[in-house]
mmJSON file of the N, C-alpha and C atoms, coordinates in Angstrom:
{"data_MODEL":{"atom_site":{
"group_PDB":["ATOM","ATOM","ATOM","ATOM","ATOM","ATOM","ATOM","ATOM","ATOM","ATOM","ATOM","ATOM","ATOM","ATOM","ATOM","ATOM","ATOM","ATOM","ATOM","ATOM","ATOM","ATOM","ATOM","ATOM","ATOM","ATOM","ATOM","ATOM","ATOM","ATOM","ATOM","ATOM","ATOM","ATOM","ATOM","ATOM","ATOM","ATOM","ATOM","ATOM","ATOM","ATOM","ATOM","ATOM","ATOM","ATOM","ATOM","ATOM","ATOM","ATOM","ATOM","ATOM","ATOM","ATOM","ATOM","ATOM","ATOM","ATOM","ATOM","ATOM","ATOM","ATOM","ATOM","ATOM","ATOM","ATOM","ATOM","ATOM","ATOM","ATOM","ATOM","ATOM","ATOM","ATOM","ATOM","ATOM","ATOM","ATOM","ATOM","ATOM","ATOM","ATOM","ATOM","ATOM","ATOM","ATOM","ATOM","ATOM","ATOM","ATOM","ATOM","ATOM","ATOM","ATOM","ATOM","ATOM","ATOM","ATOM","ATOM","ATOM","ATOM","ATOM","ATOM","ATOM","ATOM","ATOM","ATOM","ATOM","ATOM","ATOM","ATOM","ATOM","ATOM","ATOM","ATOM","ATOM","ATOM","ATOM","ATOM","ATOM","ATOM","ATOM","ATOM","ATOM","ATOM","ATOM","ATOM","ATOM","ATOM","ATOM","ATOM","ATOM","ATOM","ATOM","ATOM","ATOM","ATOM","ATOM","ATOM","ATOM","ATOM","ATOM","ATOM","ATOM","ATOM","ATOM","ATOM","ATOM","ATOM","ATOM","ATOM","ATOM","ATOM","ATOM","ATOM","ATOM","ATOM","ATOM","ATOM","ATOM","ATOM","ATOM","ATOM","ATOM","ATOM","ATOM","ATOM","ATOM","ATOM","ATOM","ATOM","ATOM","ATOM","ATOM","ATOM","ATOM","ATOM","ATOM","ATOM","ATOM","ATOM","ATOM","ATOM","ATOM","ATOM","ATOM","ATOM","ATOM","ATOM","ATOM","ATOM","ATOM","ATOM","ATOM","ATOM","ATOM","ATOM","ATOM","ATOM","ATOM","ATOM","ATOM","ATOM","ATOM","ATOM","ATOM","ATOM","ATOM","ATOM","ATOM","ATOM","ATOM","ATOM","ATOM","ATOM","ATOM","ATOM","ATOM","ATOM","ATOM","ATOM","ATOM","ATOM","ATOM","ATOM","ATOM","ATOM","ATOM","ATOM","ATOM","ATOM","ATOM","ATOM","ATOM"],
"id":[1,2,3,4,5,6,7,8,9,10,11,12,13,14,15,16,17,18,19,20,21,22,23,24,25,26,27,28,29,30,31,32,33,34,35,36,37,38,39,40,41,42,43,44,45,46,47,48,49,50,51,52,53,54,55,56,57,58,59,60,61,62,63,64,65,66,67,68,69,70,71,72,73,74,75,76,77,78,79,80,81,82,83,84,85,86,87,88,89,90,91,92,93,94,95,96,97,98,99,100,101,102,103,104,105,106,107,108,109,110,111,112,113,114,115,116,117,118,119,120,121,122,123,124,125,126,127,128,129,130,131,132,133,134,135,136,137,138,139,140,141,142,143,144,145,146,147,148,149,150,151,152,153,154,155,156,157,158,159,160,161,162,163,164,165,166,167,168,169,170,171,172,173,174,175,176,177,178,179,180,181,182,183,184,185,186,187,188,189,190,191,192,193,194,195,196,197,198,199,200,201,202,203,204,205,206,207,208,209,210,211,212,213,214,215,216,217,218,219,220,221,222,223,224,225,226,227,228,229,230,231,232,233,234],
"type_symbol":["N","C","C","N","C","C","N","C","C","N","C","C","N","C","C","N","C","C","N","C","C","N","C","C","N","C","C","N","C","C","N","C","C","N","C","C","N","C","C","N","C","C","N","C","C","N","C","C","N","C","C","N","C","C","N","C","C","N","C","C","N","C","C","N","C","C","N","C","C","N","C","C","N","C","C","N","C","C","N","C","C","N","C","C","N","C","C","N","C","C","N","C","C","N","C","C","N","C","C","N","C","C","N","C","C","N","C","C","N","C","C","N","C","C","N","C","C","N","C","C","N","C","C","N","C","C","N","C","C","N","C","C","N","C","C","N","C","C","N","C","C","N","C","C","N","C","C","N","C","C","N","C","C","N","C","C","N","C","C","N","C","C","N","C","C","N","C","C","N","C","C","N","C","C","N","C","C","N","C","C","N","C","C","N","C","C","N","C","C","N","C","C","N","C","C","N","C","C","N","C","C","N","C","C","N","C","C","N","C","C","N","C","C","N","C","C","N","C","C","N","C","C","N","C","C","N","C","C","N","C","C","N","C","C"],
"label_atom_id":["N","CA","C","N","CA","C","N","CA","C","N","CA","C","N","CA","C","N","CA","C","N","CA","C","N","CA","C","N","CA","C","N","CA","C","N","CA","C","N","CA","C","N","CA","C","N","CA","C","N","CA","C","N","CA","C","N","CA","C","N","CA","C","N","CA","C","N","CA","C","N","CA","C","N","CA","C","N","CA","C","N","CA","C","N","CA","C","N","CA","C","N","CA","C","N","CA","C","N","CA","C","N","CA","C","N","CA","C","N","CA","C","N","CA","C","N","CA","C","N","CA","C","N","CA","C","N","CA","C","N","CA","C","N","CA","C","N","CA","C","N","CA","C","N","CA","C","N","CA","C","N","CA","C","N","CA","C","N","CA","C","N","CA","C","N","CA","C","N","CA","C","N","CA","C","N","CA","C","N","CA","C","N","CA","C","N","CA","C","N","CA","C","N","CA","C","N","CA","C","N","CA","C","N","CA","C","N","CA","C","N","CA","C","N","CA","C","N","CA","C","N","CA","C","N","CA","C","N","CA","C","N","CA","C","N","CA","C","N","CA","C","N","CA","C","N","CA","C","N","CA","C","N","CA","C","N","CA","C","N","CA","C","N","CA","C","N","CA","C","N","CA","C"],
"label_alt_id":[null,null,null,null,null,null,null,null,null,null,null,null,null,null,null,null,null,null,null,null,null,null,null,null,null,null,null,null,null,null,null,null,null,null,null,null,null,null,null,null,null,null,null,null,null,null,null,null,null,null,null,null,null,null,null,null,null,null,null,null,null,null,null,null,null,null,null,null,null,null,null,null,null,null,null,null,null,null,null,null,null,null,null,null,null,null,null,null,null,null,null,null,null,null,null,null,null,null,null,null,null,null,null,null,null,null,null,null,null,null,null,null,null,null,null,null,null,null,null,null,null,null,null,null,null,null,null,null,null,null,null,null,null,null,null,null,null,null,null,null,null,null,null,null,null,null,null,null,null,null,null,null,null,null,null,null,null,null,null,null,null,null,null,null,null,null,null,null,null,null,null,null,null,null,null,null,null,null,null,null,null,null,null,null,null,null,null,null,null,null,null,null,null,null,null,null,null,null,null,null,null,null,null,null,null,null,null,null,null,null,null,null,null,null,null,null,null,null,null,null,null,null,null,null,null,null,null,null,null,null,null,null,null,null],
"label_comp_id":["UNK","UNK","UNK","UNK","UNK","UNK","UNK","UNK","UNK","UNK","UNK","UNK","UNK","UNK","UNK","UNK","UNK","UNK","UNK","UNK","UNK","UNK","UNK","UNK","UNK","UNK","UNK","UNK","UNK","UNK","UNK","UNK","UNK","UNK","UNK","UNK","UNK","UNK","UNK","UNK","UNK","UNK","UNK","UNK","UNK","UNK","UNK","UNK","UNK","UNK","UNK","UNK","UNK","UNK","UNK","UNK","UNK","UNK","UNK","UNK","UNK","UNK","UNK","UNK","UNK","UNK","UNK","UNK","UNK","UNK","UNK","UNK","UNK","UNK","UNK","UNK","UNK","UNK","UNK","UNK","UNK","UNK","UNK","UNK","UNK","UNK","UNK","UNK","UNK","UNK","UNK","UNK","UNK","UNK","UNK","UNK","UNK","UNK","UNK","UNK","UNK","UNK","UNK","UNK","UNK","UNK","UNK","UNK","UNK","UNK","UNK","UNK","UNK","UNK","UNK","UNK","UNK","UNK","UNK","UNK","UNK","UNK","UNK","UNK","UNK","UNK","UNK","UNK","UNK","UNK","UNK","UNK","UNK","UNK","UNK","UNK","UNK","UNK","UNK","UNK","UNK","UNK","UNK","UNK","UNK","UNK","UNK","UNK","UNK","UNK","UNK","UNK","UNK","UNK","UNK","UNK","UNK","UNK","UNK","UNK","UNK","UNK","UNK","UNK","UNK","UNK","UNK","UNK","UNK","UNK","UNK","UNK","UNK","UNK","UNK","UNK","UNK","UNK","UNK","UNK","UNK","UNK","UNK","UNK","UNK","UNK","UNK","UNK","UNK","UNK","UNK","UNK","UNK","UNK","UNK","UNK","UNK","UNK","UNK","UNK","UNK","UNK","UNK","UNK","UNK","UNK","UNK","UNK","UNK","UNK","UNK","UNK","UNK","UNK","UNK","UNK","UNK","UNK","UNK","UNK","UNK","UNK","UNK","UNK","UNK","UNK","UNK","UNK","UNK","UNK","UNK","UNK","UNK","UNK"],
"label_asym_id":["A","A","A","A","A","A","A","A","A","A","A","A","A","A","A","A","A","A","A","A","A","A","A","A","A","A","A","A","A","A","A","A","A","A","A","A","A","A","A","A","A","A","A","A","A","A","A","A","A","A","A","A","A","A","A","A","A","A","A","A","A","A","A","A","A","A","A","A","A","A","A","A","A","A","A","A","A","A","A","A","A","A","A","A","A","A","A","A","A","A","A","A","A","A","A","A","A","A","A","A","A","A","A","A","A","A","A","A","A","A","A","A","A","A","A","A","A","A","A","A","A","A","A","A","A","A","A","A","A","A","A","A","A","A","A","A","A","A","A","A","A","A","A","A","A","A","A","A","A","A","A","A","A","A","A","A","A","A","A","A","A","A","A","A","A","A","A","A","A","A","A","A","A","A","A","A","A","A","A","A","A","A","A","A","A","A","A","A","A","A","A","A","A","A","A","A","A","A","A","A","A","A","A","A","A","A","A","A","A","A","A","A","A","A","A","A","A","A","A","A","A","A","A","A","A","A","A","A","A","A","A","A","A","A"],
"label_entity_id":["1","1","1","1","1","1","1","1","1","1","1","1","1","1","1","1","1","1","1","1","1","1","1","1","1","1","1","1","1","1","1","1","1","1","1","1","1","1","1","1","1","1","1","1","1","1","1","1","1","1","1","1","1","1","1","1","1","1","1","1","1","1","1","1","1","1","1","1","1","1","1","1","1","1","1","1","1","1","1","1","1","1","1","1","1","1","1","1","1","1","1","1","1","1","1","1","1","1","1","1","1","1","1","1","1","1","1","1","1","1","1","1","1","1","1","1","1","1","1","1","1","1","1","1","1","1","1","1","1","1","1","1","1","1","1","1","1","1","1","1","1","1","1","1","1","1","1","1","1","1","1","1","1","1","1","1","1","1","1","1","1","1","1","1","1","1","1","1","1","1","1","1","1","1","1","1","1","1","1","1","1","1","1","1","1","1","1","1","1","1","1","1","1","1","1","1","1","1","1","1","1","1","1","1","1","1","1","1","1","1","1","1","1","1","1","1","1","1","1","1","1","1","1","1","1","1","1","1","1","1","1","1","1","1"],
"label_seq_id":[1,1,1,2,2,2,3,3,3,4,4,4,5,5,5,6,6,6,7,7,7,8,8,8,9,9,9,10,10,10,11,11,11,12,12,12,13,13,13,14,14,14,15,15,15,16,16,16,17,17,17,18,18,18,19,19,19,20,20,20,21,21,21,22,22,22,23,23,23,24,24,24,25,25,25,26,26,26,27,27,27,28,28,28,29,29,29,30,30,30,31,31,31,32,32,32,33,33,33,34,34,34,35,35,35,36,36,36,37,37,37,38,38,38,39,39,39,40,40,40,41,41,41,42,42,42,43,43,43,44,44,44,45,45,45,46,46,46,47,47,47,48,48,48,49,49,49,50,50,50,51,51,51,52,52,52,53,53,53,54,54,54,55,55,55,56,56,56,57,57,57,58,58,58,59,59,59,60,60,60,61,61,61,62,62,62,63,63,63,64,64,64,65,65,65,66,66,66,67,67,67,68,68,68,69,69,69,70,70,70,71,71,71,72,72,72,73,73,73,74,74,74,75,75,75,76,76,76,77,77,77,78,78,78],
"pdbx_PDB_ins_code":[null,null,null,null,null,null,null,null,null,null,null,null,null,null,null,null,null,null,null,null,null,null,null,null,null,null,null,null,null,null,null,null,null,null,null,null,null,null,null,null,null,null,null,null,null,null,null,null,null,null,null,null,null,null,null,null,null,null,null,null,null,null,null,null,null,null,null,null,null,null,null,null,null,null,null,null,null,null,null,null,null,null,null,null,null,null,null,null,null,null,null,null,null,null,null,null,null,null,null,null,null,null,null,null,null,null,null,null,null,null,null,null,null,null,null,null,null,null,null,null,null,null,null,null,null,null,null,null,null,null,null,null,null,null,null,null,null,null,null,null,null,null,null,null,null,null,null,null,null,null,null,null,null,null,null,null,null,null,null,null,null,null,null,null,null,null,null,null,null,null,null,null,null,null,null,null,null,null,null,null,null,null,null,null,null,null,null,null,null,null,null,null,null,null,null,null,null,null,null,null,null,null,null,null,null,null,null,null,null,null,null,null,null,null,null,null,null,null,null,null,null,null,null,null,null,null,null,null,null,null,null,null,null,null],
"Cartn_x":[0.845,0.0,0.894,0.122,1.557,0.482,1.661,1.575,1.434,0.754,0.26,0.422,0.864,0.402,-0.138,-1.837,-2.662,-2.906,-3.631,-3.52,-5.348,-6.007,-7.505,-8.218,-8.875,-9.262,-10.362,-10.041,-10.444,-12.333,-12.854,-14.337,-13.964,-13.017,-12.87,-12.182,-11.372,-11.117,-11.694,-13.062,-13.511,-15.005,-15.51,-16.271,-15.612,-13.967,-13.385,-13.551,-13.0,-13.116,-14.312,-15.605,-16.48,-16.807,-16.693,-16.959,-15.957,-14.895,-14.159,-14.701,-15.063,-15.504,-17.003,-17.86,-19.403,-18.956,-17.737,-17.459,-17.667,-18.289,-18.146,-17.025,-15.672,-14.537,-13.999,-12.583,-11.748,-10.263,-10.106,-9.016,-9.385,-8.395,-8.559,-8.42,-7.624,-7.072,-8.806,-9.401,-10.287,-12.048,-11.459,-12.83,-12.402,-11.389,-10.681,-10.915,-10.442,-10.438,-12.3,-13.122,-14.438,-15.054,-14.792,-14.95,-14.766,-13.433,-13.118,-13.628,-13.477,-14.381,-16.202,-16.282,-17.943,-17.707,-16.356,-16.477,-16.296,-15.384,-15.445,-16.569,-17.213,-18.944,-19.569,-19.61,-20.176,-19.581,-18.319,-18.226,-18.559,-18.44,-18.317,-20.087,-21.507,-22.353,-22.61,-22.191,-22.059,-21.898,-20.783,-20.071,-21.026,-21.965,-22.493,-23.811,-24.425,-25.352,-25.398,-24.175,-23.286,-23.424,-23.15,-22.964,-24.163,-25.604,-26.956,-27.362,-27.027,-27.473,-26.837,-25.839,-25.352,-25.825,-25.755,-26.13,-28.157,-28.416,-29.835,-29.883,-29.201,-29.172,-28.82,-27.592,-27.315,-28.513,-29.276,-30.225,-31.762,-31.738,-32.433,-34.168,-35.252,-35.896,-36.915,-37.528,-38.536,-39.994,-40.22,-41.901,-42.883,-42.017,-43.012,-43.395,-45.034,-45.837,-44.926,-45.243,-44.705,-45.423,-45.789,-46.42,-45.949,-45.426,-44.716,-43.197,-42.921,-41.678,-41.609,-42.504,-42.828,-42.911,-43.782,-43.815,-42.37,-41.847,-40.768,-39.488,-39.569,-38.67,-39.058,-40.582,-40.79,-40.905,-41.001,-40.647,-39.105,-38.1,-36.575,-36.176,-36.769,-36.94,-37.281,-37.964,-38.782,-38.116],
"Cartn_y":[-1.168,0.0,1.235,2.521,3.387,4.505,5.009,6.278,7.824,8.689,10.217,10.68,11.919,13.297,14.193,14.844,15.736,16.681,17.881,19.06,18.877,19.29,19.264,21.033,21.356,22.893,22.573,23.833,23.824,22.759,23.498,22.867,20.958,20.521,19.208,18.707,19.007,18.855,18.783,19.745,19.375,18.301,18.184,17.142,15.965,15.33,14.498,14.535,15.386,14.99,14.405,15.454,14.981,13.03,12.692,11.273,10.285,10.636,9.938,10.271,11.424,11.043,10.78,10.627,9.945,8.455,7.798,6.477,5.397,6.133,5.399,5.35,5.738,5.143,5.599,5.178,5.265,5.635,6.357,7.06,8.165,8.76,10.047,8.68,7.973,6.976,6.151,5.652,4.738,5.775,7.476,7.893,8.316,8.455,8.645,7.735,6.157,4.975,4.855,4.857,4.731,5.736,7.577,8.176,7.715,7.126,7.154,5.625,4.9,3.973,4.064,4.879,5.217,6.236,6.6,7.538,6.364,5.582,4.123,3.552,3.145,2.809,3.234,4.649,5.561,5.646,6.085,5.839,4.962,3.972,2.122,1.898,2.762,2.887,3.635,4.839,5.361,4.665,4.312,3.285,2.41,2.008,1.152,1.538,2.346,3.429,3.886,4.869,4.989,3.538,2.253,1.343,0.898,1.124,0.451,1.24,2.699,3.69,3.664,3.023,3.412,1.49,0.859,-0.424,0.045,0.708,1.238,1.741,2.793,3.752,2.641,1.537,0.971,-0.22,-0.245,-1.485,-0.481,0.585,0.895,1.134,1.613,1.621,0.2,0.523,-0.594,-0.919,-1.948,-2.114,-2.111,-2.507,-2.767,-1.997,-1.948,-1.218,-0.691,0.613,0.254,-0.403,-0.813,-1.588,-2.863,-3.389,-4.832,-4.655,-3.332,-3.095,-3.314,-2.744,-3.009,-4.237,-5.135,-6.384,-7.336,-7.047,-7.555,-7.547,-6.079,-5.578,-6.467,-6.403,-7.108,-8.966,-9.234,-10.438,-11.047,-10.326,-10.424,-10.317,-9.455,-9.244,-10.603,-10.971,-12.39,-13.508],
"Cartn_z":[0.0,0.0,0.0,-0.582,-0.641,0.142,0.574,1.352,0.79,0.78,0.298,1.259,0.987,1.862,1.51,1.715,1.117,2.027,1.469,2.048,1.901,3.043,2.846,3.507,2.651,3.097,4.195,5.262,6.667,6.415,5.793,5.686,5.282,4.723,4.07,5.499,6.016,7.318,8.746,8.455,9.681,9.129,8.168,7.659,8.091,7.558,8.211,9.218,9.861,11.507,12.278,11.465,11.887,11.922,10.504,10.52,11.547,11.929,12.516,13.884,14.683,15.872,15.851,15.05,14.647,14.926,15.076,15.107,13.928,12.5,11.557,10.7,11.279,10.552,11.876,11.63,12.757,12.18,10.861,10.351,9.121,9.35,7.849,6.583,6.214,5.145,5.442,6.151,5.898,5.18,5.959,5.092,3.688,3.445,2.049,1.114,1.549,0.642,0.237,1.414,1.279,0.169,0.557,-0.722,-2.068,-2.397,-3.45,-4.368,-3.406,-3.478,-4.088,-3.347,-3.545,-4.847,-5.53,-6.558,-7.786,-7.741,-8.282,-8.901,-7.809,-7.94,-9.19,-8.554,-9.301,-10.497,-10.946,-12.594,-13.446,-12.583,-13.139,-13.644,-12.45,-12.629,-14.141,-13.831,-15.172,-16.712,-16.475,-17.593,-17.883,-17.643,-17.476,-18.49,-18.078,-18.368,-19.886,-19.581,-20.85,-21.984,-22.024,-22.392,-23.342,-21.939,-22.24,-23.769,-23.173,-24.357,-25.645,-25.457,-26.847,-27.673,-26.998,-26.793,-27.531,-27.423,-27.302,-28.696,-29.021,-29.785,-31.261,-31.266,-32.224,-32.263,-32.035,-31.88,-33.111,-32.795,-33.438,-33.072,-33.692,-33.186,-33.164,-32.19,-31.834,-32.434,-32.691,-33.333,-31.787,-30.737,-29.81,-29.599,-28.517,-27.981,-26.526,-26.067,-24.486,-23.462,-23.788,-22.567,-23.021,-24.444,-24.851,-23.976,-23.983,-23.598,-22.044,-21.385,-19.6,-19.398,-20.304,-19.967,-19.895,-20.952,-21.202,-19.9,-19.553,-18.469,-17.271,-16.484,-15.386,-16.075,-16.658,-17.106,-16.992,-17.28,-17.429,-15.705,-15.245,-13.26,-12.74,-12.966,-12.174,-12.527],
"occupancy":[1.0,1.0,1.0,1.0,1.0,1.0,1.0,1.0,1.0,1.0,1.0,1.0,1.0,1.0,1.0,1.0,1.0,1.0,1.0,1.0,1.0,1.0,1.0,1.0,1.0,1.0,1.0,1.0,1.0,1.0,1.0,1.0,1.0,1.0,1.0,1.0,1.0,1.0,1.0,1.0,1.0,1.0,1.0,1.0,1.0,1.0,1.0,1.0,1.0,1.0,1.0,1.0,1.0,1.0,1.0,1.0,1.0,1.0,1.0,1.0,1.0,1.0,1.0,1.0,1.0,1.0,1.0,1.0,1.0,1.0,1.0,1.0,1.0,1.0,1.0,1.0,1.0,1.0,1.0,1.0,1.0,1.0,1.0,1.0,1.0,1.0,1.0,1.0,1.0,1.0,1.0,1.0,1.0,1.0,1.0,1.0,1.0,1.0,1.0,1.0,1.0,1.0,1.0,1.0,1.0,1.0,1.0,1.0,1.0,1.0,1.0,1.0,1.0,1.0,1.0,1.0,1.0,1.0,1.0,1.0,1.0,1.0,1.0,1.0,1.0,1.0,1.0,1.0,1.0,1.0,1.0,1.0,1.0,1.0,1.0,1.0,1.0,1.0,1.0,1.0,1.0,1.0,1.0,1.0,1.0,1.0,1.0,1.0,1.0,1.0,1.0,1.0,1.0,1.0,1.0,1.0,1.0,1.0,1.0,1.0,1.0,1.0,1.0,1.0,1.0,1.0,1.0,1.0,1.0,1.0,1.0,1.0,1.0,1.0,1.0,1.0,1.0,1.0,1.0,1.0,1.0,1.0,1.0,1.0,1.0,1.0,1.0,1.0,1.0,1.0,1.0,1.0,1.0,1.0,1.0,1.0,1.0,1.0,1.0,1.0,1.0,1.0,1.0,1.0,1.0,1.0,1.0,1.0,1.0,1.0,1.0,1.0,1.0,1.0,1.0,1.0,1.0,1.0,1.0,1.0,1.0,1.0,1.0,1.0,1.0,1.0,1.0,1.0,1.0,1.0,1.0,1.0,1.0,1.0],
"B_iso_or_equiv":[0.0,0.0,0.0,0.0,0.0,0.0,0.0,0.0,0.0,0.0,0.0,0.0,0.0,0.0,0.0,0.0,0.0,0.0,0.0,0.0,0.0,0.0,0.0,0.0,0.0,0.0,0.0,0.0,0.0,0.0,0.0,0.0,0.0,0.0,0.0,0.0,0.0,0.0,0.0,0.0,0.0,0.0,0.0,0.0,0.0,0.0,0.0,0.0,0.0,0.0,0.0,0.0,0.0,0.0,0.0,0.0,0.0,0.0,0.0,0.0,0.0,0.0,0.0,0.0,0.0,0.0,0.0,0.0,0.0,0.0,0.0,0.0,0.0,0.0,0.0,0.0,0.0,0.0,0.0,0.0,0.0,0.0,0.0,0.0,0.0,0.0,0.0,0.0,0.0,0.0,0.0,0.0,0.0,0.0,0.0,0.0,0.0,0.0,0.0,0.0,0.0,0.0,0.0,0.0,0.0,0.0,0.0,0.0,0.0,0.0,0.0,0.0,0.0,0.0,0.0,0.0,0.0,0.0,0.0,0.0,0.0,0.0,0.0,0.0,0.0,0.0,0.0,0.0,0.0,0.0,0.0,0.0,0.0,0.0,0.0,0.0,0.0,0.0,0.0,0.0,0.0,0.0,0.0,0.0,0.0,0.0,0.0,0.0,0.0,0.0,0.0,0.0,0.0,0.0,0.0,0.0,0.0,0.0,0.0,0.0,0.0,0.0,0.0,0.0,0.0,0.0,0.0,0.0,0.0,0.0,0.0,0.0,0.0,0.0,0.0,0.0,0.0,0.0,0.0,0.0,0.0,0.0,0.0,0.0,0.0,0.0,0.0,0.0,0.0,0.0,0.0,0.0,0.0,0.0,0.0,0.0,0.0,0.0,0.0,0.0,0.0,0.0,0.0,0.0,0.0,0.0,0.0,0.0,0.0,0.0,0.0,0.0,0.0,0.0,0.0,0.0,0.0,0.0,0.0,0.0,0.0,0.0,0.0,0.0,0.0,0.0,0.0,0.0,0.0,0.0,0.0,0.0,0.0,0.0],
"pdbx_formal_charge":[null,null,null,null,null,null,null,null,null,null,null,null,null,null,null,null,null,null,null,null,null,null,null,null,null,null,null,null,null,null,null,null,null,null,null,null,null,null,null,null,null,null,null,null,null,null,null,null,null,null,null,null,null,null,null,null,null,null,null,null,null,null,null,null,null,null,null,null,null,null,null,null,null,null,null,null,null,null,null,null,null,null,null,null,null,null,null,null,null,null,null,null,null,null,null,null,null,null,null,null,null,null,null,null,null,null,null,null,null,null,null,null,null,null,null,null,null,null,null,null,null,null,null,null,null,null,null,null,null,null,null,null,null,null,null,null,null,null,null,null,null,null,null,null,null,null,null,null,null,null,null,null,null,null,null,null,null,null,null,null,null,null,null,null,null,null,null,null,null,null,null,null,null,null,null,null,null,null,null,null,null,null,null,null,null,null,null,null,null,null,null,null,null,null,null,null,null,null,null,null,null,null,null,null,null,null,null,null,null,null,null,null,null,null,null,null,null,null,null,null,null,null,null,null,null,null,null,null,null,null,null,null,null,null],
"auth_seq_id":[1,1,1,2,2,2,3,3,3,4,4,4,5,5,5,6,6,6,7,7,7,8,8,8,9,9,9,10,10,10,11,11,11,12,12,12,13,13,13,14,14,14,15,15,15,16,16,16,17,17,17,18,18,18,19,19,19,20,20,20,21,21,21,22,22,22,23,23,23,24,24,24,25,25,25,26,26,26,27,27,27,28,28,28,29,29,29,30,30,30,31,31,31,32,32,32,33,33,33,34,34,34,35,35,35,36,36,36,37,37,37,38,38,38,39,39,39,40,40,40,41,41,41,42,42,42,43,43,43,44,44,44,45,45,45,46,46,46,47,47,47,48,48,48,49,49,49,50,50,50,51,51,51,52,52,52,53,53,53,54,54,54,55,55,55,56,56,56,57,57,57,58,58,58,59,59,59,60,60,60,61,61,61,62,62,62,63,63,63,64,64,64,65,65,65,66,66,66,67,67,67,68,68,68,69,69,69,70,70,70,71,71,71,72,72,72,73,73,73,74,74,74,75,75,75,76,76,76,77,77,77,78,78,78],
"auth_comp_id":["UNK","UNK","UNK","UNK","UNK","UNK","UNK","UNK","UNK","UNK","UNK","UNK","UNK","UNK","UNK","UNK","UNK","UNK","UNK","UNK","UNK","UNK","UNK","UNK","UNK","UNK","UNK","UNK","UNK","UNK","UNK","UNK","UNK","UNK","UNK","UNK","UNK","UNK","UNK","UNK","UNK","UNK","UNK","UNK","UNK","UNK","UNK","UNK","UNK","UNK","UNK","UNK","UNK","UNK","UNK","UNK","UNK","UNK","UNK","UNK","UNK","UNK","UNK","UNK","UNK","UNK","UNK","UNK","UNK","UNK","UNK","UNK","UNK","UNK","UNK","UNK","UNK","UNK","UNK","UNK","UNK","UNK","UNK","UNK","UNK","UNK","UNK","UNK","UNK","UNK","UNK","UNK","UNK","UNK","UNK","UNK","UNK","UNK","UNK","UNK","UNK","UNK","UNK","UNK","UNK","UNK","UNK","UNK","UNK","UNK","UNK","UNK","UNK","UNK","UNK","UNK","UNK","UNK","UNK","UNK","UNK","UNK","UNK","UNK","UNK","UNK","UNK","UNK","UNK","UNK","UNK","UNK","UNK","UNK","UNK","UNK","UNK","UNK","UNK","UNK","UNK","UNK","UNK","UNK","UNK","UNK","UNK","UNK","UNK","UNK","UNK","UNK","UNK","UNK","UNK","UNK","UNK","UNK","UNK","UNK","UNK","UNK","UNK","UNK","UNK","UNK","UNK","UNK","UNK","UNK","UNK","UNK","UNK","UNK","UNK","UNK","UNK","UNK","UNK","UNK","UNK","UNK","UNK","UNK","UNK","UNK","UNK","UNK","UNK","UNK","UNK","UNK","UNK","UNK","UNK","UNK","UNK","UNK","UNK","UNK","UNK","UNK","UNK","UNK","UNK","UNK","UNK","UNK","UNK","UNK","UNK","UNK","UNK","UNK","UNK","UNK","UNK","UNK","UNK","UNK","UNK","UNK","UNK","UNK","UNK","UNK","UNK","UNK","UNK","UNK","UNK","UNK","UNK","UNK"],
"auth_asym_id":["A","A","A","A","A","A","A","A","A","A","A","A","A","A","A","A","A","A","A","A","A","A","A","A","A","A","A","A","A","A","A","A","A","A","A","A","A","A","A","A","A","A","A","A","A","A","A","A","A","A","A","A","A","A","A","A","A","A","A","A","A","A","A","A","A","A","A","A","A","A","A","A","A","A","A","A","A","A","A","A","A","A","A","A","A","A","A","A","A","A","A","A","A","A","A","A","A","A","A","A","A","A","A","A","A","A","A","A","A","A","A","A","A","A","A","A","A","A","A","A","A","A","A","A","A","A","A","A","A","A","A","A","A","A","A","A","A","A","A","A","A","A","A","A","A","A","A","A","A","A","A","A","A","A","A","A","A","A","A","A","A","A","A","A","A","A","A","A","A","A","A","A","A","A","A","A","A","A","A","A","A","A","A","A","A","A","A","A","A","A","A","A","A","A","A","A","A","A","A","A","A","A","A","A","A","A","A","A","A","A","A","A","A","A","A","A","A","A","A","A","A","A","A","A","A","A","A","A","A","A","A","A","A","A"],
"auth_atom_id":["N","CA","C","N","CA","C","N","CA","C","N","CA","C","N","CA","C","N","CA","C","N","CA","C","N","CA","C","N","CA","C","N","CA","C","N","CA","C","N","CA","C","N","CA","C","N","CA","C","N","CA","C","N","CA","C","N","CA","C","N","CA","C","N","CA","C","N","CA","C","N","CA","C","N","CA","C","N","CA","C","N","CA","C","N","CA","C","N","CA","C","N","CA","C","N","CA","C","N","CA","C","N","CA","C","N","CA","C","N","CA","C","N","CA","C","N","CA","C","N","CA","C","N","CA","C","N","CA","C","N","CA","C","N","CA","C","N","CA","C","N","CA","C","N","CA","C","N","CA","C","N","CA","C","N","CA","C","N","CA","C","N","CA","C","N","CA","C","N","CA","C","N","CA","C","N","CA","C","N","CA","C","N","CA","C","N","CA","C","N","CA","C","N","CA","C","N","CA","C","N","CA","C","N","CA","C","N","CA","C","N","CA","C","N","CA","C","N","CA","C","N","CA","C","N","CA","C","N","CA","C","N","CA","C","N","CA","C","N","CA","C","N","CA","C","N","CA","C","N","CA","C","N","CA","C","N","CA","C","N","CA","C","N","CA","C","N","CA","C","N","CA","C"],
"pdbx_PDB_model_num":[1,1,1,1,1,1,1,1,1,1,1,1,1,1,1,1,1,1,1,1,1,1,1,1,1,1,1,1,1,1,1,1,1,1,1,1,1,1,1,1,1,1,1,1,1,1,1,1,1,1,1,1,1,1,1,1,1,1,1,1,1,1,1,1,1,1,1,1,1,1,1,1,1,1,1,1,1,1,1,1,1,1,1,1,1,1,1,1,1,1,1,1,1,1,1,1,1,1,1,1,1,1,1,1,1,1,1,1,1,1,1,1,1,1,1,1,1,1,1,1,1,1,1,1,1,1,1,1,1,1,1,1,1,1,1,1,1,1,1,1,1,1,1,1,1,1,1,1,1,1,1,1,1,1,1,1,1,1,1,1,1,1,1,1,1,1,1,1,1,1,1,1,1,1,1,1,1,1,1,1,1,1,1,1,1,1,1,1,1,1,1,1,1,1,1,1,1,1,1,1,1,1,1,1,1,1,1,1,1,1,1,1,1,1,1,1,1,1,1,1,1,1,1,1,1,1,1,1,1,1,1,1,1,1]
}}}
């Protein structure tokens, strides 16, 4: 694991602080990894998204009804 040293402005600093004495982390490095983590997520969500649509867009349009289309969706769910 490698080691950083960052500079955090007074408001980013005391938000940290805050979560560490709330008792849901117990270091500056563990609410950091979790942020960035949760920023991870989130692109990967994106990407994803990103993916369906274009995935969407090359498929072209549809003959179905929407409601053929709803069905289809809670059908693929179950």
């Amino acid at each position: 694991m490698s080691r950083s040293s960052i500079t955090f402005t007074t408001p980013n600093e005391n938000w940290i602080k805050t979560q560490i004495d709330s008792q849901e982390f117990s270091s500056k490095s563990e609410v950091i990894n979790d942020l960035i983590r949760s920023a991870r997520a989130k692109e990967n969500q994106y990407d994803y998204v990103r993916a369906m649509l274009i995935e969407g867009e090359r498929s072209g349009l549809s003959e179905r009804t929407p409601e053929q289309i709803m069905e289809s969706v809670i059908n693929r769910k179950s």
